[in-house]
Every structure is written in C-alpha cells, then in structure tokens.
C-alpha positions, 0 to 999 in steps of 0.5 A: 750197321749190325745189320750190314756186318751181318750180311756180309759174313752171311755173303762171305760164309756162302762163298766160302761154302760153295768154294768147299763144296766145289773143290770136294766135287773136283777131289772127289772127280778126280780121284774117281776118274784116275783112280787116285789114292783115297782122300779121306771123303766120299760123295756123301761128305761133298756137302757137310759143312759143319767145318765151317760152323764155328766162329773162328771160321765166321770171323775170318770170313768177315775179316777177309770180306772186309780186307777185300772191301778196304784193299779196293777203295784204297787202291781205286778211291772207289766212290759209292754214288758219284765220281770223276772220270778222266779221259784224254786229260778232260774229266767228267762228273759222273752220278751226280743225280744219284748221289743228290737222291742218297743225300735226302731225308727218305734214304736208309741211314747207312746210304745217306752217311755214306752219301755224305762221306762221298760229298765230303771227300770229292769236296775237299779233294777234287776240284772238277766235282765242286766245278760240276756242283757251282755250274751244273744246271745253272747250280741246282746242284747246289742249291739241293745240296744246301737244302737238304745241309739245311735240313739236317742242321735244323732237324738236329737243333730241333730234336737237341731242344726237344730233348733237353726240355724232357723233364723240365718245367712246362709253359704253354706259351708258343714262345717256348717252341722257338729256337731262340732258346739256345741254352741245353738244361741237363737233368737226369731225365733227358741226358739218355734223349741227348746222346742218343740224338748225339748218336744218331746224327753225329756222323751225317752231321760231321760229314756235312759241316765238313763238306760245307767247309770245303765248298765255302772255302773253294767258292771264292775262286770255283763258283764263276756263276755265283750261285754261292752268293744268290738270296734269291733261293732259300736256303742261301748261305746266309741262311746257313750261316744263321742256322749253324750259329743256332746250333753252335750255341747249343752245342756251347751249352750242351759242352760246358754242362757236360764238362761240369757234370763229368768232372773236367771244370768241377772241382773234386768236392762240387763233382759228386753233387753236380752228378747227382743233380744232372743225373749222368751216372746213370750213362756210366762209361758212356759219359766220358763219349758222349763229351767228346762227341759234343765237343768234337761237333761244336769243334767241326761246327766252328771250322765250317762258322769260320769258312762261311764267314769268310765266304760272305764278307765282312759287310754282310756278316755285320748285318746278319749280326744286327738282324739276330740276337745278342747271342748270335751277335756276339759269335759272329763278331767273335769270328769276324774278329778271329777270321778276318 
C-alpha cells in the first residue's frame, strides 16, 4: 500500500511538473512574440522545478490525486475488474474472467483486496451480478469463487494455529498438526506472530465472509440451478460452513484471551499478572487494535455462520452437527436455536 501512495505522488508530482514547464514555455512565447511586459523569468528558468520540491507541494499533489481517484468512483461506482453494464433496460456482467483471475492466491496483495472489495460490493448491490455468478457456465463462477473463499479461511486458520503454538510445548505426535485443536494459547513469544497474521489477512478475510453473507442469503430466490446446494464439487457449502465453524472457534479463543490480557474481563489486581505471563506489553498501543480486529473478524464470521445456516436448512445442518466435534456441535446448534 506505502508503495502504491508512493507512485501516485511520483504520478501526480510529474504531472504537475510538465504543467510548469508547459505554462512557462507559453508565458515565455507569448511575451517574446507580442513583446509583452517581462515576467520575472527567462528561458533558462523554463525547467527549474526546485518550486515543486517541498512537502506542502508533495502532499498537495497527492490529496488532489487521491481527491480525483475519490470524486470518480463516487460519481460512477467505477469497479476495478468487473461491472454491470445496462443498456436498453438489459444488463450484461462484464470481466467476470478477470475478476475470478485477481481473486487467486498468486495475484499481488493490493490486487486480490481490491478484487475482493469488488466481489463483495456487486454481491450485496447488484442482483444481475450474483445471477451471472449462480448461471454463468453452468455456475463454474461460483464454484471458483467458493474455492478460492475456502482457501483463504483455511490458509488463515492454518497459519493462527501455527502461530499460536510458537513457544509452546512440542509433541511429535501427527495428531497435534490438526485443526481440531481450536483453542488460541498466548505467550509472550507468539502474540507478535498472531497479529501480524491478523494484519496481514484482515482485509481479504472481511471481504470474503461478507461477500459470502450476501450470496447465501440471495441464494434461496437467485440460484434457479441450485448450483449453491450441489456436494458434488468440493468445496461445497457445506464445506464452508465446517471450515468457518473451525475458525470461529478460534477466533472465540483468541478474543476471550485477549480481552483478559488487555484488561476488559480482568479485574484491576489479576491485570498486571495475566499481562506479565501472556506478554502483550510488549505490543504496547497496538494491543488495544489488535482486540478489535479479532472481535471485529469473529463478528463478520458470525454473520456470514448465520446466513449459510440458514441457506442449508435445518435438516442438513443437524447432521453436519452429528459428523463434527462437540465444539463445533455445540455452535452450530447455538445458531440453529438463534436463527431458525
């Protein structure tokens, strides 16, 4: 991101430059052909630029550069990869294919968190773009769009684990590499690997399970194939639904350990000591952020666990309950009894 603020004021800083430039050249031409009064300047000055080497300048090159880039997506609801076109009371979807490209795991990180901010914003605002990705190629749109939601939650859960056992005791059993291990364990030495993992996946993740809520909850009256209900490719919705359960749970964990070491659910006298052994103090202020990232994903998570619920049905959502844990069992039929 520092890298993209950074070209832009290089961008804007150019511009601004050859603007100079070109308004001395047409004072300068001006007063030598009409033989106008002197303007302080001769031709030897056309290209000194030093006015334009300070900061105040810089920053107000990028404000106006990123005034411009804020006036037009306001004003035309300009989507980076994909759109929907209407014409002659139709509407077509247009860059689907590159939107489905930006969305995997080997594009840059600014490209897929704005792919996924696209995905997210036609999901909850347009209905011929959620049409386009249930019918589209016999819904191969969503079935990648699944695919790469279920890599991202699972990547994410994956990395939490590995950064929450940094530290810990060692067993070399193959059992302890499983997912079904759900609970977060903060020490001093891997609180620095959980937030930035926090960091690092906050935005793809809110995107996703947000644009996961959507699709589940227009999938009901929107998806005239059913391709939302199918178990015949994985992953299905089902398959979500397991994954995101997962990591609901360990986002739980990860909160409630939090919220003591910061104070929120520790009395005043037990603070000092639960900080001591968990180690934030040495996050300083970004303890504070970090807590409301957690809570803030497991809040968005929560949302989309109630949409899929419902999107499955009871019927099914019981026997997932029967396949998984007591953990997971026990969510799920929270949900059911909060939801339906």
């Amino acid at each position: 991101r520092l890298g993209v603020v950074v070209a832009d004021t290089l961008r804007t800083a150019v511009m601004a430059a050859a603007n100079l430039v070109a308004l001395k050249l047409c004072l300068a031409t001006y007063a030598l052909i009409f033989g106008g009064a002197s303007l302080g300047f001769g031709f030897g000055s056309v290209f000194n630029l030093r006015s334009l080497i300070h900061p105040t300048v810089l920053c107000t090159c990028w404000l106006m550069h990123v005034a411009l880039h804020a006036t037009e997506v306001v004003a035309t609801e300009r989507f980076r990869y994909c759109r929907v076109v209407h014409s002659g009371g139709q509407a077509a979807v247009l860059g689907m294919d590159e939107l489905m490209r930006a969305l995997e795991a080997s594009s840059r990180a600014i490209d897929r968190e704005l792919a996924f901010l696209d995905a997210c914003l036609l999901a909850e605002k347009s209905k011929y773009w959620r049409n386009a990705l249930f019918t589209y190629s016999k819904g191969d749109y969503w079935y990648n769009l699944t695919r790469v939601i279920h890599q991202d939650l699972t990547f994410l859960e994956c990395h939490l684990i590995e950064a929450s056992r940094e530290g810990g005791a060692k067993d070399g059993g193959s059992g302890s590499s499983s997912s079904s291990q759900q609970r977060a364990f903060l020490n001093a030495k891997n609180i620095h690997s959980i937030a930035e993992t926090i960091r690092d996946n906050q935005f793809v993740f809110t995107w996703s399970v947000r644009l996961m809520a959507a699709l589940t909850k227009a999938c009901a009256k929107e998806d005239p194939l059913g391709v939302s209900q199918r178990h015949s490719r994985k992953p299905s919705l089902q398959d979500l639904l397991v994954t995101s359960v997962s990591l609901y749970a360990h986002l739980t964990s990860l909160e409630v350990q939090l919220a003591q070491a910061s104070g929120k659910q520790t009395a005043r006298p037990l603070r000092e000591a639960v900080n001591a052994v968990v180690g934030v103090n040495a996050l300083g202020g970004d303890m504070e952020s970090i807590y409301t990232n957690v809570w803030a994903m497991r809040d968005s998570l929560k949302l989309c666990l109630y949409a899929t619920v419902r999107a499955l049905g009871k019927k099914n959502v019981e026997g997932i309950a029967e396949r998984e844990s007591a953990q997971h069992a026990h969510i799920l039929n929270q949900i059911l009894a909060h939801n339906l």
